[in-house]
Every structure is written in C-alpha cells, then in structure tokens.
N, CA, C and O of each residue as an XYZ file, in Angstrom:
752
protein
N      -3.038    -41.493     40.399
C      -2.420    -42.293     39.353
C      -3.064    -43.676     39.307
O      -3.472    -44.240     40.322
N      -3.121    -44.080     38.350
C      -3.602    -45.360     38.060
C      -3.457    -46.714     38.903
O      -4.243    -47.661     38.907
N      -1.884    -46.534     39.837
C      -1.421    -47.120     40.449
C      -1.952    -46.976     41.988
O      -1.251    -47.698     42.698
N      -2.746    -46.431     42.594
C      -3.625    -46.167     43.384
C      -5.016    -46.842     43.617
O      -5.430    -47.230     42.525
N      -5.734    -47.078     44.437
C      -6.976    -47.684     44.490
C      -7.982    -46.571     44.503
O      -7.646    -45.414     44.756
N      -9.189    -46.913     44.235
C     -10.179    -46.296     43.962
C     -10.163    -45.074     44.564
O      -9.777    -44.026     44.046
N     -10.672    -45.253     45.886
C     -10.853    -44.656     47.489
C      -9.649    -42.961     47.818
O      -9.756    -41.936     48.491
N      -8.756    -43.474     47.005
C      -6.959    -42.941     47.056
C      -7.823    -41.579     45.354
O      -7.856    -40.353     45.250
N      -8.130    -42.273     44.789
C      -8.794    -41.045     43.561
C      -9.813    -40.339     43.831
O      -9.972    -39.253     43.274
N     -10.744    -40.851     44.790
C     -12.141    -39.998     45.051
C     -11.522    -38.973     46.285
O     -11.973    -37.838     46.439
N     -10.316    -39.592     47.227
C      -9.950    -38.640     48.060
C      -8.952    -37.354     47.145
O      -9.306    -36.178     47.058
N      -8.071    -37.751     46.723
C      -7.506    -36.855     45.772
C      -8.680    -35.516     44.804
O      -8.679    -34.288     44.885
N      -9.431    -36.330     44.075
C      -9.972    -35.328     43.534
C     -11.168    -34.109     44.766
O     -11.296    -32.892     44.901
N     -11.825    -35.410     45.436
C     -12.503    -33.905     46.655
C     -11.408    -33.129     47.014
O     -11.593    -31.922     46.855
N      -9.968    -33.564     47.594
C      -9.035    -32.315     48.092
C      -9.079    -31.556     46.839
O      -9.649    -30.495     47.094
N      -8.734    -31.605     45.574
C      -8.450    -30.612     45.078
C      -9.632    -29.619     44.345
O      -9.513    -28.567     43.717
N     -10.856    -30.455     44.724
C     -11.947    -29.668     44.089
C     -11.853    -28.296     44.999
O     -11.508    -27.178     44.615
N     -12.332    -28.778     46.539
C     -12.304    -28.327     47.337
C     -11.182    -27.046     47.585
O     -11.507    -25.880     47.808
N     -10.071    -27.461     47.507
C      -8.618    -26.296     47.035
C      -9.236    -25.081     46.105
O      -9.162    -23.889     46.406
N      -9.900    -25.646     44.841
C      -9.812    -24.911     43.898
C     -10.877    -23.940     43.614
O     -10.966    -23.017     42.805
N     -11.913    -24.570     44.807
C     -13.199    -23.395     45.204
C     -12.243    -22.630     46.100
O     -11.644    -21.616     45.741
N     -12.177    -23.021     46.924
C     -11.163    -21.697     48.053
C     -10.476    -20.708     47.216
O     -10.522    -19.516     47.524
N      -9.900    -21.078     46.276
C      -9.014    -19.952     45.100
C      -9.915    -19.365     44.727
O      -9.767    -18.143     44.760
N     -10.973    -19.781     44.312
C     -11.880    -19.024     43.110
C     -12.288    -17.964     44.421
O     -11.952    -16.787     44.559
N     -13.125    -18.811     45.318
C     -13.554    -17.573     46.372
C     -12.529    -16.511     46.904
O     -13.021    -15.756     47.743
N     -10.920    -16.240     46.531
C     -10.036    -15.157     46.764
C      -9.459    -14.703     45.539
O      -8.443    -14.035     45.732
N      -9.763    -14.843     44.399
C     -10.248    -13.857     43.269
C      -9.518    -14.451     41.906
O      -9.304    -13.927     40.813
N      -9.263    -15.599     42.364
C      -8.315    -16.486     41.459
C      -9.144    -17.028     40.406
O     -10.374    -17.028     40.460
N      -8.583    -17.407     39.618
C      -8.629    -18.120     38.462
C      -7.877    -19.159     37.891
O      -6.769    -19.110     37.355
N      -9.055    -20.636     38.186
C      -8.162    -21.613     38.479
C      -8.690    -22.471     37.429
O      -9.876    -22.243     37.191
N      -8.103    -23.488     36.658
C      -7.782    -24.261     35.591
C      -7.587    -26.097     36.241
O      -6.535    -26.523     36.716
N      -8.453    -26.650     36.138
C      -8.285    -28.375     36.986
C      -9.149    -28.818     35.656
O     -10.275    -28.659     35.184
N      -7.341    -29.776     35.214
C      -7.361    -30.764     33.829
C      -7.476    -32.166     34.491
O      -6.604    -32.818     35.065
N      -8.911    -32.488     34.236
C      -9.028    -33.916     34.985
C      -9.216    -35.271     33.208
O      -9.793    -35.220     32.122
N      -8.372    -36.202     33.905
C      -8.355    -36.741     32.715
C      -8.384    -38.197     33.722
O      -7.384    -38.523     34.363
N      -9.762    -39.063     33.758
C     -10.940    -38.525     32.930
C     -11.880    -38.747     33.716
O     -11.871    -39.711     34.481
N     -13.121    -37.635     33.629
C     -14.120    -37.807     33.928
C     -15.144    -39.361     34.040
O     -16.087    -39.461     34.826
N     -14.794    -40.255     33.270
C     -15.008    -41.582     33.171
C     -14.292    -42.628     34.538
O     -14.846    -43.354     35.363
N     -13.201    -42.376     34.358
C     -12.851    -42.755     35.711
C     -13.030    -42.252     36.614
O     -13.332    -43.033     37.515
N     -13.001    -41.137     36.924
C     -13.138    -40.895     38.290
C     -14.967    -41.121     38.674
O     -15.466    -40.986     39.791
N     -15.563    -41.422     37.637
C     -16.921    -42.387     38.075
C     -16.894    -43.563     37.914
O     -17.955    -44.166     38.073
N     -15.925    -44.165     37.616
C     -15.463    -45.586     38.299
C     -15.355    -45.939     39.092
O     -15.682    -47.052     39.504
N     -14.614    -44.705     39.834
C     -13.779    -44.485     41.241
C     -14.782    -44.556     42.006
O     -14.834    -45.447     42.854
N     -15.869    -43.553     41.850
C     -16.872    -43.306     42.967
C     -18.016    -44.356     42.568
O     -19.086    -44.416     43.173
N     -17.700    -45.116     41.566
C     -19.035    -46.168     41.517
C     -18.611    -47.243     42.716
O     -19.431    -47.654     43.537
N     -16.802    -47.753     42.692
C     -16.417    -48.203     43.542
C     -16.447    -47.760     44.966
O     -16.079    -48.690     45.684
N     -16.698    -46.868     45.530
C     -16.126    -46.201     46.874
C     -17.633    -46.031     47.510
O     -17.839    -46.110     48.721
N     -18.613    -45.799     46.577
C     -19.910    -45.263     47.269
C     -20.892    -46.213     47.628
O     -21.228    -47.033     46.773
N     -21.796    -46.260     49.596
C     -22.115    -47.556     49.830
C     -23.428    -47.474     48.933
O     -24.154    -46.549     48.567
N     -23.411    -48.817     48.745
C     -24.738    -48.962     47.288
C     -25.631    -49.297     47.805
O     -25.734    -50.193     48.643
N     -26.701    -48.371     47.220
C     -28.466    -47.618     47.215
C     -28.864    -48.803     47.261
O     -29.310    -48.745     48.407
N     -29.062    -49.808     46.955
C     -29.407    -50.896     46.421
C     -30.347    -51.129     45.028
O     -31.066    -52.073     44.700
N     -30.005    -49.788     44.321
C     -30.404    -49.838     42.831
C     -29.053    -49.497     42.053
O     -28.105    -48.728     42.210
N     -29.557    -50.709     40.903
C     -28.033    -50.468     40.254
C     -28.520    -50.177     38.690
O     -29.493    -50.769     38.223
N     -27.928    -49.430     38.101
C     -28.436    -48.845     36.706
C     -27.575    -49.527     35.598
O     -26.499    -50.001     35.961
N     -27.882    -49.614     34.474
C     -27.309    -50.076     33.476
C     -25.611    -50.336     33.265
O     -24.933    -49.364     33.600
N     -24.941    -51.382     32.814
C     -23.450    -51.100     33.245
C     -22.854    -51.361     34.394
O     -21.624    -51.400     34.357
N     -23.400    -51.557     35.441
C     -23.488    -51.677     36.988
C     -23.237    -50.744     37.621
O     -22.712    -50.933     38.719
N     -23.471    -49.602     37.245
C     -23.470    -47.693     37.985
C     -24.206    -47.986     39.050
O     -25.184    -48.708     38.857
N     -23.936    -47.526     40.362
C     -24.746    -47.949     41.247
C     -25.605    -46.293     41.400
O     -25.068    -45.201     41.219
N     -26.609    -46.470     41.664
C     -27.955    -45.224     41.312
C     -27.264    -43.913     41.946
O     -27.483    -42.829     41.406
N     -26.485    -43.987     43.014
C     -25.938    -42.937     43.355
C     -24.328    -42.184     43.240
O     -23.770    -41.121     43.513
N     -23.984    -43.764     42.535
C     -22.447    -43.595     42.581
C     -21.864    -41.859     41.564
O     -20.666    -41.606     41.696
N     -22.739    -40.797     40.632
C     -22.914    -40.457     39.623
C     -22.738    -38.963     40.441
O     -21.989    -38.141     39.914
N     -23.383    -38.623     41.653
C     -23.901    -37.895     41.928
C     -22.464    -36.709     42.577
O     -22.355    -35.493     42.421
N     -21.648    -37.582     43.229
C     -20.570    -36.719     43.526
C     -19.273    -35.843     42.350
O     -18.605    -34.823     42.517
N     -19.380    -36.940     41.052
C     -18.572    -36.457     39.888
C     -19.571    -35.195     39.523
O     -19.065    -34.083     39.376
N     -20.867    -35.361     39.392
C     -21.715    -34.454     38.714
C     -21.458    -33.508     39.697
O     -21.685    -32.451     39.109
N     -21.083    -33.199     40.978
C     -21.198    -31.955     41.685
C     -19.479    -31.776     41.233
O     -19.303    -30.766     40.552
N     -18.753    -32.241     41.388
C     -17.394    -32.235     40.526
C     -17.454    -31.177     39.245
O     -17.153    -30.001     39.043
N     -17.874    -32.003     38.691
C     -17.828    -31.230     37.435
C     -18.701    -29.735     37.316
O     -18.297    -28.765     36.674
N     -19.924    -29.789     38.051
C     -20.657    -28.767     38.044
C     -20.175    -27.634     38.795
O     -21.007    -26.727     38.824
N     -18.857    -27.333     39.553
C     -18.500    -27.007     40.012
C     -17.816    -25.547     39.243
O     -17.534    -24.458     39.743
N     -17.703    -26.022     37.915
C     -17.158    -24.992     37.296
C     -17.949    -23.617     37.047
O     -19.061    -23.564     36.522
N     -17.161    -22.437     37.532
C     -18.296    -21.320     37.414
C     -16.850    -19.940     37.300
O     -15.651    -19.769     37.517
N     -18.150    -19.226     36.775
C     -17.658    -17.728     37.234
C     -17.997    -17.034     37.952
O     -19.161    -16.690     37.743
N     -17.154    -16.213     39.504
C     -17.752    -15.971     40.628
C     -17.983    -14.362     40.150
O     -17.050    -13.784     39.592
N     -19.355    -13.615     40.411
C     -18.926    -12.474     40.506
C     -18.350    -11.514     41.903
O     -18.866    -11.651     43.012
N     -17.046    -10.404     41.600
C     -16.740    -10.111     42.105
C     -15.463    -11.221     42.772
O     -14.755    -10.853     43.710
N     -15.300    -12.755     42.052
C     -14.123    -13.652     42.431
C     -13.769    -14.126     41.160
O     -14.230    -13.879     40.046
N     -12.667    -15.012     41.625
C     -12.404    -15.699     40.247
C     -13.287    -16.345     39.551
O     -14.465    -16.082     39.310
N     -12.318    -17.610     39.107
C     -13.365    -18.360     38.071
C     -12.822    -20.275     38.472
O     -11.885    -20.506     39.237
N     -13.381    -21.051     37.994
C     -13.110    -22.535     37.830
C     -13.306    -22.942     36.651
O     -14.324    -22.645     36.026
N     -12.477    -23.590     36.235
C     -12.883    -24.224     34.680
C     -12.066    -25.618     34.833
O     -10.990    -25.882     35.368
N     -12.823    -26.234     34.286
C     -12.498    -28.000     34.587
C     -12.453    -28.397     32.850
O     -13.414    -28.381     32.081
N     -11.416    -28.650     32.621
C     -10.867    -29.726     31.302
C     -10.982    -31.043     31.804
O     -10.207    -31.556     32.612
N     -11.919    -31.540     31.326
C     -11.959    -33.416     31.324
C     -12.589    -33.930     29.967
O     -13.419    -33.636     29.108
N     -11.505    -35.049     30.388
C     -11.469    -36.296     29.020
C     -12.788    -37.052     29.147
O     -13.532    -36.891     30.115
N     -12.972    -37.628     28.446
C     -14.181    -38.746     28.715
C     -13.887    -39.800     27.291
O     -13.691    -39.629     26.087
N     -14.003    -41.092     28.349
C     -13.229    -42.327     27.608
C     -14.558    -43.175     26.559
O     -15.306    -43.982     27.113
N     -14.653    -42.985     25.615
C     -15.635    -43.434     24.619
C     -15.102    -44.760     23.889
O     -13.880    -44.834     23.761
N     -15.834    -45.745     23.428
C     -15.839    -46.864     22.710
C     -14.775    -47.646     23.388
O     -13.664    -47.778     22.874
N     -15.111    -48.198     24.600
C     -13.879    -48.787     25.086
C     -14.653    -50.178     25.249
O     -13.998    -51.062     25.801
N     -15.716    -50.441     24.921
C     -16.591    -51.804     24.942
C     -17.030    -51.992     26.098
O     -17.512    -53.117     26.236
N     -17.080    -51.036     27.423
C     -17.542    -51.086     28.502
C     -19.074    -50.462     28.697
O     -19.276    -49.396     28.117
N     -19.680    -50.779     29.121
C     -21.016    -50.774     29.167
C     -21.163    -49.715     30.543
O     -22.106    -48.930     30.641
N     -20.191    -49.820     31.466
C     -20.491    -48.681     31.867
C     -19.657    -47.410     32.099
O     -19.855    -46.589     32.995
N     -18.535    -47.359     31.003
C     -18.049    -46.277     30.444
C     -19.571    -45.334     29.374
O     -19.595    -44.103     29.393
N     -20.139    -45.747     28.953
C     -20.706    -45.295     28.075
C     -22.115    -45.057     29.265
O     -22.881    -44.151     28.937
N     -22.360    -45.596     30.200
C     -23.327    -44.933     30.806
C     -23.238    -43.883     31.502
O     -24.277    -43.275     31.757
N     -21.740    -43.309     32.078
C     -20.955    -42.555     32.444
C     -20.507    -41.169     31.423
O     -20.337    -39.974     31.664
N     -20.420    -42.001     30.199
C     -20.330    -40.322     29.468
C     -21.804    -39.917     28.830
O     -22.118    -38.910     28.197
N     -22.449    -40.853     29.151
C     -24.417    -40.239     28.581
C     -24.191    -39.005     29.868
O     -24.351    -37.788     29.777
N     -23.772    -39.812     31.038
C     -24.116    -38.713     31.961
C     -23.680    -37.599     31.775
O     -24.453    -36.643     31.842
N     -22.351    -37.418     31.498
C     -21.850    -36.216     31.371
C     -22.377    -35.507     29.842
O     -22.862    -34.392     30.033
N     -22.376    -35.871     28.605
C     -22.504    -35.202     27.357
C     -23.869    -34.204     27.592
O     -25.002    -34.353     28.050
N     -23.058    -33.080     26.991
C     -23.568    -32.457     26.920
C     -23.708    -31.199     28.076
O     -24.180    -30.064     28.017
N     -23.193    -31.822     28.920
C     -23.041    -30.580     30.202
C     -21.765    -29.608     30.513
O     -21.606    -28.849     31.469
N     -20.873    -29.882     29.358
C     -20.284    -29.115     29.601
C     -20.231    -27.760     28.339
O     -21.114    -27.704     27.483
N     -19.304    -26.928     28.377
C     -19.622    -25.311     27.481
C     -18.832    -25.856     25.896
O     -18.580    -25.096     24.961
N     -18.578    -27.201     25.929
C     -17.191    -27.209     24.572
C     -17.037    -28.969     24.637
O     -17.278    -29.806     25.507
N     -16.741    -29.000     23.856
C     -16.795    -30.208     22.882
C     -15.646    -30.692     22.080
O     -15.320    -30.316     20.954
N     -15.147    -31.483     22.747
C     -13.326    -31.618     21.233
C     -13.659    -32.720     21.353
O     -13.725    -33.304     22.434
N     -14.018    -33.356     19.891
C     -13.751    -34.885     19.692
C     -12.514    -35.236     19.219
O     -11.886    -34.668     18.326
N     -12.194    -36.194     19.854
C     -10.858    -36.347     18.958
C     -10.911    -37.379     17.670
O     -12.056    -37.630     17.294
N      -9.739    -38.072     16.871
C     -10.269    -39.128     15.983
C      -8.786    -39.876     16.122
O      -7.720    -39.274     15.992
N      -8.888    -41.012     16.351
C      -7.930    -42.152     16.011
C      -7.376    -41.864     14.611
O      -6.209    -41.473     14.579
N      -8.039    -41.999     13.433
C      -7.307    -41.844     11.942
C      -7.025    -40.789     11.750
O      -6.116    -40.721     10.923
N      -7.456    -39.570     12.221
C      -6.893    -38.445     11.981
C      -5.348    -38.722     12.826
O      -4.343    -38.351     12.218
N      -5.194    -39.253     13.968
C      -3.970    -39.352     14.657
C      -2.839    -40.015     14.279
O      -1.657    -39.686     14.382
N      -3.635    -41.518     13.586
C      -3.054    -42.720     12.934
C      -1.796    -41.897     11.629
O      -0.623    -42.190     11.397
N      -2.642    -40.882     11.051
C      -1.560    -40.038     10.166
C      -0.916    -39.292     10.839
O      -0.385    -38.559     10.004
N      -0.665    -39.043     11.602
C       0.416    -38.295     12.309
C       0.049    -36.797     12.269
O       1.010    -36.032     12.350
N      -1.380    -36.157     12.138
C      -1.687    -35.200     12.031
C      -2.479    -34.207     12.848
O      -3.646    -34.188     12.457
N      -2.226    -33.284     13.955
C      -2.247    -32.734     14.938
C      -2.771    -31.314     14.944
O      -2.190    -30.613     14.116
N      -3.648    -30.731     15.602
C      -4.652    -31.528     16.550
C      -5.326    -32.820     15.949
O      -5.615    -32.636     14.767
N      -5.577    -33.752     16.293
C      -6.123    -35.462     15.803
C      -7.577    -35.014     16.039
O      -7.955    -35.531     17.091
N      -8.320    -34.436     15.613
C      -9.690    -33.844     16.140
C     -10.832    -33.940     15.032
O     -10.592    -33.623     13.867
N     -11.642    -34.231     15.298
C     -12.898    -33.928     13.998
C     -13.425    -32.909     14.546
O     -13.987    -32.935     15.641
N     -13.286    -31.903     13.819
C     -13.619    -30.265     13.681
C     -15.230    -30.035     13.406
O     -15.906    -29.088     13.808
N     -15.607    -31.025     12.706
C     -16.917    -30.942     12.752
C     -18.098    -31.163     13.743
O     -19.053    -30.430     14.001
N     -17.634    -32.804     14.386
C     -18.066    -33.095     15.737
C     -17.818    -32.166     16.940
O     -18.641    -32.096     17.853
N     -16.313    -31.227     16.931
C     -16.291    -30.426     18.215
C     -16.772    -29.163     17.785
O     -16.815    -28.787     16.614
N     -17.174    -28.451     18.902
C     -17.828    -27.029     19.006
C     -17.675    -26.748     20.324
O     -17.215    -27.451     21.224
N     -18.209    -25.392     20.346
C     -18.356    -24.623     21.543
C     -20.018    -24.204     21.995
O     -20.299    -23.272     21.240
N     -21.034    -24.443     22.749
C     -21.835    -24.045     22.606
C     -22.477    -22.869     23.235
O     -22.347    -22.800     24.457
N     -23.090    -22.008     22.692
C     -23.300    -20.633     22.905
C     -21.835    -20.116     22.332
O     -21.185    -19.330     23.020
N     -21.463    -20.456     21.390
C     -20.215    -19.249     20.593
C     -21.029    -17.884     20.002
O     -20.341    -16.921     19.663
N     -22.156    -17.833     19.912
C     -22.545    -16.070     19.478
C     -22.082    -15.681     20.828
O     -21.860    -14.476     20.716
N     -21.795    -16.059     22.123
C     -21.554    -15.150     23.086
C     -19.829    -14.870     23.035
O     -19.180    -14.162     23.804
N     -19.446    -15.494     22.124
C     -17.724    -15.281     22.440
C     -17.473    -14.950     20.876
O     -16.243    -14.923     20.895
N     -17.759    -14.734     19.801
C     -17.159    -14.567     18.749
C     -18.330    -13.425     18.507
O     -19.544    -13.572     18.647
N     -17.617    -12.265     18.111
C     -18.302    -11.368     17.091
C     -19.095    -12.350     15.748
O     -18.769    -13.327     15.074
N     -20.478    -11.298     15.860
C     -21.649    -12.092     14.664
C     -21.158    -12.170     13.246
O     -21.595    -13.060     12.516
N     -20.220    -11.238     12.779
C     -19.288    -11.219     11.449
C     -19.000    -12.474     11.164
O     -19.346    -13.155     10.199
N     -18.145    -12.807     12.349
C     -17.231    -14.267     12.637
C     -18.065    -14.773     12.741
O     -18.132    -15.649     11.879
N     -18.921    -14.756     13.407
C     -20.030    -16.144     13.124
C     -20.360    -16.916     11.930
O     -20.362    -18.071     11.504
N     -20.680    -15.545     11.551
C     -21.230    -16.509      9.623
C     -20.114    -16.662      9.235
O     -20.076    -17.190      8.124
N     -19.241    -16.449      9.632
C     -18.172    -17.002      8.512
C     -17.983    -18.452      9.062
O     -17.792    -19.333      8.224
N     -18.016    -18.781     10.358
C     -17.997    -20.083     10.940
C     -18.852    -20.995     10.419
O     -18.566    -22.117     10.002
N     -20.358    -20.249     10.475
C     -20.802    -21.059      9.828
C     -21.054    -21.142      8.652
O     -22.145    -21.624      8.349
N     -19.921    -20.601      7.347
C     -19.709    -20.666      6.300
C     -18.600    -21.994      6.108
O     -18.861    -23.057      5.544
N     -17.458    -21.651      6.667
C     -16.266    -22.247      6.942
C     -16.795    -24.140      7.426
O     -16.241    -25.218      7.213
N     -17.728    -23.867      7.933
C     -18.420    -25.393      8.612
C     -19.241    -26.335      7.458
O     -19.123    -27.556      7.355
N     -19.968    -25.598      6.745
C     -20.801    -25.730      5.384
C     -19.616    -26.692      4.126
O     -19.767    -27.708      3.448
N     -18.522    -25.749      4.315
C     -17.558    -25.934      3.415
C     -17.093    -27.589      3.923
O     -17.153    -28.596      3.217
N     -16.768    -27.527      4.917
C     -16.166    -28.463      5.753
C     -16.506    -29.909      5.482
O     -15.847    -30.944      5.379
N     -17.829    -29.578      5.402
C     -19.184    -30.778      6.142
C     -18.890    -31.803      5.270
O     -18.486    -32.843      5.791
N     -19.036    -31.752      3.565
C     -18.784    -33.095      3.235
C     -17.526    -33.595      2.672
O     -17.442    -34.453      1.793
N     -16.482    -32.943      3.294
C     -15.017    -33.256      3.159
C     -15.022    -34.665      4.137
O     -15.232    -35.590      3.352
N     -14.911    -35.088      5.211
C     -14.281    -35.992      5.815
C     -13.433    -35.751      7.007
O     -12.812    -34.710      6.796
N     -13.165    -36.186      8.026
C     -12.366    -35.564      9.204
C     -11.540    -35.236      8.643
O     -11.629    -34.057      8.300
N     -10.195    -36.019      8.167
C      -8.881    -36.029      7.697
C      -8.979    -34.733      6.721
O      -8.607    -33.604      7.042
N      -9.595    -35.133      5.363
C      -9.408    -33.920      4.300
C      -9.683    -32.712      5.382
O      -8.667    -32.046      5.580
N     -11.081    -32.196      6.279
C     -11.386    -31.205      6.953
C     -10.401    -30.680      7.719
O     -10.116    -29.483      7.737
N      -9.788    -31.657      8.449
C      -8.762    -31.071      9.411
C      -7.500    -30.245      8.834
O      -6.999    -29.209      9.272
N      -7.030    -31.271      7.368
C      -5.836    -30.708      7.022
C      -6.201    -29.779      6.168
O      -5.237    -29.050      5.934
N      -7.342    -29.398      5.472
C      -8.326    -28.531      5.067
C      -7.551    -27.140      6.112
O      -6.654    -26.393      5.721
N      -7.986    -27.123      7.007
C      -8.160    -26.118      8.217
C      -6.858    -25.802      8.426
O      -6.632    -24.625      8.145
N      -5.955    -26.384      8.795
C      -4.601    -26.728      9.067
C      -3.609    -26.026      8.341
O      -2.499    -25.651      8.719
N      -4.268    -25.879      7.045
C      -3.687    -25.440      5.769
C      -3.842    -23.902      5.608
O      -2.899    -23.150      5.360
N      -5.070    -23.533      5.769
C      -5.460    -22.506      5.788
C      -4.669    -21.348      7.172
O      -4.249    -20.205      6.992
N      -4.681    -21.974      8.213
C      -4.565    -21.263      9.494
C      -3.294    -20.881      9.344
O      -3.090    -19.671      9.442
N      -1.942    -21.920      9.030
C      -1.375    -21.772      8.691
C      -0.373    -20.728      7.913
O       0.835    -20.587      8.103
N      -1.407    -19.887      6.777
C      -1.555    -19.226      5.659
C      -1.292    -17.691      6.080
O      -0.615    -16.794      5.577
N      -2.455    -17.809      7.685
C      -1.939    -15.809      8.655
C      -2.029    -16.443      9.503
O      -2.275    -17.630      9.717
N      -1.739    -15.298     10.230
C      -1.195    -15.380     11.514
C      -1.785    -14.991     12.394
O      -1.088    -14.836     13.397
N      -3.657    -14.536     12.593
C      -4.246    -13.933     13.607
C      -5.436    -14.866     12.971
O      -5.390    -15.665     12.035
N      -6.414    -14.508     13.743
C      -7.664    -15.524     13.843
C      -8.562    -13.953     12.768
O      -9.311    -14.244     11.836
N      -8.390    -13.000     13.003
C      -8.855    -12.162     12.155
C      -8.213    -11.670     10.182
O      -8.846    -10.989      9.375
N      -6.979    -12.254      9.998
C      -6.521    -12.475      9.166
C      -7.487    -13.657      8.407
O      -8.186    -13.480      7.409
N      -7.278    -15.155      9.333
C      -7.870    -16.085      8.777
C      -9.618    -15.710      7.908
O     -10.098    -16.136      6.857
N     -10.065    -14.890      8.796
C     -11.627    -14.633      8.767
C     -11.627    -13.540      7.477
O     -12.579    -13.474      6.698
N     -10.584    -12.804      7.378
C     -10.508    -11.988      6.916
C     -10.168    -12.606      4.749
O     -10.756    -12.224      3.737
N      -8.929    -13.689      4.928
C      -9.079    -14.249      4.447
C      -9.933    -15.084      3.433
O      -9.689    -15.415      2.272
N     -11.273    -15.373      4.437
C     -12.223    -15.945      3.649
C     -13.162    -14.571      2.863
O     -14.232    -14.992      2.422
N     -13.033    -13.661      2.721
C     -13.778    -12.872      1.679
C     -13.539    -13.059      0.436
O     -14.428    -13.183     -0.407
N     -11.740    -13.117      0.091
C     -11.374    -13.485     -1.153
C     -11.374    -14.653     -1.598
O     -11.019    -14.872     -2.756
C-alpha cells in the first residue's frame, strides 16, 4: 500500500511473484493484478544499490532489471499451469521518470487497454479508446472470419473519435448477447 516504504513493496511483490511461480509449477493457474507496474519501478529504482550510471529521469541503470524479470515472468507451463500478470502503467503524470519506466515496459506485454480521461469524464464505461487498445497476435485467438470483421469493425471506428467509437461499440454489443451474434450482426 502506498502507506509503506519502498523496500516494504519490492519485498511484497518478490514474495508473491515467487508464490505464484510455485502454483504455476503444481498445475495452477494464477492471475497477479499489479497496479502499477510504474511504481513498483520506483520502488526498485529506490531500493537497488546504484551502478553508478543513472539513465534519463534518474532510473538508476539497473534499478529496471528486477520489474522486467517480474513482469516477464508471465508464461504458460507445459504440462503446468499458467501466470498472467494484469498491470497498470501510470502515463502523463509530468514525471520524467514515469515515462522512462513505461518506454520500458510498452510493448512487452500480449494486450493493450488504453484508457481515456474524457471518455470517463462522461460517465461512460469501459472509459477506454478502443482504437489505441488491442491484443497482439489476435489471429491466434479469434477465428479468421472474426478477424476481418475486426478489422472491418476498426476501419469503421477509426475516424469517429474515442467517445463517438466507444459508445459506437457500446451500442451495438448491447443489441446480442454473444460475441458471435455481434459478428454475426455485422453482415446485415
């Protein structure tokens, strides 16, 4: 918790990384919502003794290296479970080394949700720009049918605007009740 010192978060998160490999290695399937990936490389920029190179933001050259095994941690075992790590990452906060912290991470993980302030500001939920988030490698999880229609459905999208797009979407989903209805939907 926030109310904790640095040292108190880098120990917390190794116990539970650590926990949550042991599960995976006895056939489990385990789910660790870390919120946020930004801090907890705060945490370890604070806690770790410094290289004596310091990178942009004041990241100290190595402080980076224990979140990245953190996060990289997520896998599917064969013949065991699995790990999957949900983390936030704190953008436009005017910190210089918040933003050197999520260069590090973008892009390494399988999925992408941006969220949007004005989409939220209206009271309208998920608060997300649909366009900015994705999944990458979705031909491996959606039938190729569904594909083009995604990327039909995305085409359509594109020069609407978050807000119109979202409630665009919102509207539609709304409309059935299965994700194959929706798809199904778009023929007519």
């Amino acid at each position: 918790t926030f109310d904790e010192p640095a040292v108190r978060h880098v120990q917390v998160a190794e116990m539970v990384i650590e926990k949550a490999k042991r599960l995976v290695e006895h056939g489990r399937d385990v789910v660790i919502l870390l919120d946020s990936i930004t801090r907890l490389g705060r945490a370890y920029n604070t806690v770790v003794p410094s290289s004596g190179k310091v990178l942009t933001g004041g990241v100290d050259a190595n402080a980076l290296q224990r979140p990245k095994r953190f996060f990289g941690a997520a896998r599917n075992i064969e013949e065991g479970g699995s790990l999957t790590i949900i983390a936030t990452a704190l953008i436009d906060t005017g910190s210089r080394m918040d933003e050197v912290i999520f260069e590090e991470f973008k892009g390494t993980g399988n999925s992408e949700i941006v969220l949007d302030r004005k989409v939220a500001d209206k009271r309208i939920y998920p608060a997300m720009d649909i366009l900015k988030s994705g999944t990458r490698k979705e031909d491996l999880l959606v039938a190729r049918q569904d594909l083009q229609k995604i990327f039909v459905l995305r085409r359509i999208l594109a020069p609407m605007g978050t807000t119109d797009a979202i409630e665009f979407l919102i509207d539609k989903l709304k409309q059935t009740k299965t994700n194959a209805d929706f798809f199904d939907s778009m023929n007519t």
